[in-house]
C-alpha positions in Angstrom: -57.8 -186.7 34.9 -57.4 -189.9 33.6 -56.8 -190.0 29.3 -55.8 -192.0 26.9 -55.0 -192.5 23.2 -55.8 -195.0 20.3 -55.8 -195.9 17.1 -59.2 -197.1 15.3 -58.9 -196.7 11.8 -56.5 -195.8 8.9 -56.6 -193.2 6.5 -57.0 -193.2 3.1 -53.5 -192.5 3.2 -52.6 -195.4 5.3 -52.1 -193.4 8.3 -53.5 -194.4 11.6 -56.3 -192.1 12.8 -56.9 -192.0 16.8 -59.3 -191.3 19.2 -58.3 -189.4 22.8 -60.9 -190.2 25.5 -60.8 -187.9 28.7 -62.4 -188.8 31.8 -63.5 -188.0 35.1 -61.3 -187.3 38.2 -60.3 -191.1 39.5 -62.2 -192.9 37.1 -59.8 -194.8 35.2 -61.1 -198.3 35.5 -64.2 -196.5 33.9 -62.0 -194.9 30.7 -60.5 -198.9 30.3 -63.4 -200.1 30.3 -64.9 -198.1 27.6 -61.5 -197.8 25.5 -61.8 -201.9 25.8 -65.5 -201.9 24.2 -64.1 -199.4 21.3 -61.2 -201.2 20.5 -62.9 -204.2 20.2 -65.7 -202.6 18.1 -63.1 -201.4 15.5 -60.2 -203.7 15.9 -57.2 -201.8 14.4 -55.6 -203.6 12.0 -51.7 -204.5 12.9 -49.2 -202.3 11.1 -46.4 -204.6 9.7 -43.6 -201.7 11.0 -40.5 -204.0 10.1 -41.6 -203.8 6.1 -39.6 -201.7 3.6 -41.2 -199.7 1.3 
């Protein structure tokens, strides 16, 4: 089965929260397709990993 992973939001916390999307047996243009439309719904913000804290 076809899955994937991403993030859509952050936490409170400032960790990123994900979604996992499962689909049907050799669907996976389908699963793009509808992981494209999310991620363009909620446009995760870019995390600036190279900063120091």
């Amino acid at each position: 089965l076809p899955a994937l992973s991403f993030p859509v939001r952050l936490s409170s916390q400032g960790f990123p929260i994900s979604l996992q999307l499962i689909g049907p047996f050799m669907k996976d243009q389908a699963l793009l397709s509808i992981a494209h439309r999310i991620c363009s719904t909620y446009q995760f913000p870019f995390l600036d990993l190279t900063k120091q804290n």
